[in-house]
C-alpha positions in Angstrom: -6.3 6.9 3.4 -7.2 8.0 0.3 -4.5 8.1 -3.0 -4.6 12.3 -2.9 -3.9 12.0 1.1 -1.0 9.3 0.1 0.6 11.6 -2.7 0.8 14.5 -0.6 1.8 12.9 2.5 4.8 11.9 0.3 5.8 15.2 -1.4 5.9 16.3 2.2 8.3 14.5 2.8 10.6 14.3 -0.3 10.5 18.3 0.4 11.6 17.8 3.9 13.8 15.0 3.0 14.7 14.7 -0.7 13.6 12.4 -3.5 15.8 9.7 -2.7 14.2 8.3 0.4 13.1 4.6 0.3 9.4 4.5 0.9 8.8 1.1 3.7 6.1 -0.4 5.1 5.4 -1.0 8.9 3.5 -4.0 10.2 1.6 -5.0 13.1 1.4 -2.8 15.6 1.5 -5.2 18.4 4.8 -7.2 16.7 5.7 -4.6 14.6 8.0 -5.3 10.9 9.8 -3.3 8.5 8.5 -4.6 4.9 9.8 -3.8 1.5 7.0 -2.6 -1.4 7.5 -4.9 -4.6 5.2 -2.6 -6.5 2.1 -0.5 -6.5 -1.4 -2.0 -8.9 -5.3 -1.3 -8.9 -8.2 -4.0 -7.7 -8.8 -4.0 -11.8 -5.3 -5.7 -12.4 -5.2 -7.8 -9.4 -8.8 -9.3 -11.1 -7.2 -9.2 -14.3 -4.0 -11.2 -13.2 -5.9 -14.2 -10.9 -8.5 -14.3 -14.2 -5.3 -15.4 -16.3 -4.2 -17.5 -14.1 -7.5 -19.1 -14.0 -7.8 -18.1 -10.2 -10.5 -15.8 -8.7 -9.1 -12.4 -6.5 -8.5 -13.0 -2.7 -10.3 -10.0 -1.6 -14.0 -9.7 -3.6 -14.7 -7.1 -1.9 -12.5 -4.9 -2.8 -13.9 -2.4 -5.4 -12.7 -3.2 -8.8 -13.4 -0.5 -11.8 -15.1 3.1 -10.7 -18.8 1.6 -10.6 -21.7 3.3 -8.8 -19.4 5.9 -8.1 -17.0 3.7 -5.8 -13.2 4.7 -6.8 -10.7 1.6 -7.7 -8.8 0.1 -4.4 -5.0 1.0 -5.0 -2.3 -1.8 -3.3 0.8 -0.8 -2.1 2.4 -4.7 -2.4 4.8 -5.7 -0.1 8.6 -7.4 -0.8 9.6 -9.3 2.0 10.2 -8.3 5.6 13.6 -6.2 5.9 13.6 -6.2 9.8 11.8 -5.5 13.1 10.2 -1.9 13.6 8.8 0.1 16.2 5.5 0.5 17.9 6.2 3.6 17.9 5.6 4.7 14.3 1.5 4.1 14.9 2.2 7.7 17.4 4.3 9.2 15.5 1.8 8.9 12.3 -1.4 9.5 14.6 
């Protein structure tokens, strides 16, 4: 999914629903979770923060900076686990 596909996706549903709803994550499929999102950053500031802590990223291969024409990754960072979900939600977004 691509950031464009994400942003509409949501206006979609904060017509159909209002602004207010909470925006969750669910889990693996097979044992499925409902997960909180801490926060939102870019591959660039995920670099940027495990640099300063003198670390190196966990992922290298995700793309970092628009280079070669590659966009940035975007994270949607998860919270903590709020519950158990439902299988179900992989059909009902497929």
């Amino acid at each position: 999914m691509n950031i464009r596909d994400l942003i509409d996706s949501l206006e979609n549903y904060a017509e159909r629903y209002g602004d207010g709803c909470e925006v969750k994550l669910q889990t693996q499929q097979a044992w499925p979770f409902i997960n909180f999102i801490s926060g939102v950053c870019s591959a660039s500031e995920v670099a940027a923060a495990a640099a300063a802590s003198g670390g190196e990223p966990d992922e290298p291969e995700c793309h970092a900076g628009a280079e070669d024409g590659v966009s940035e990754d975007i994270f949607l960072v998860e919270g903590g686990q709020e519950g158990y979900g439902n299988s179900a939600a992989w059909e009902a977004c497929g």
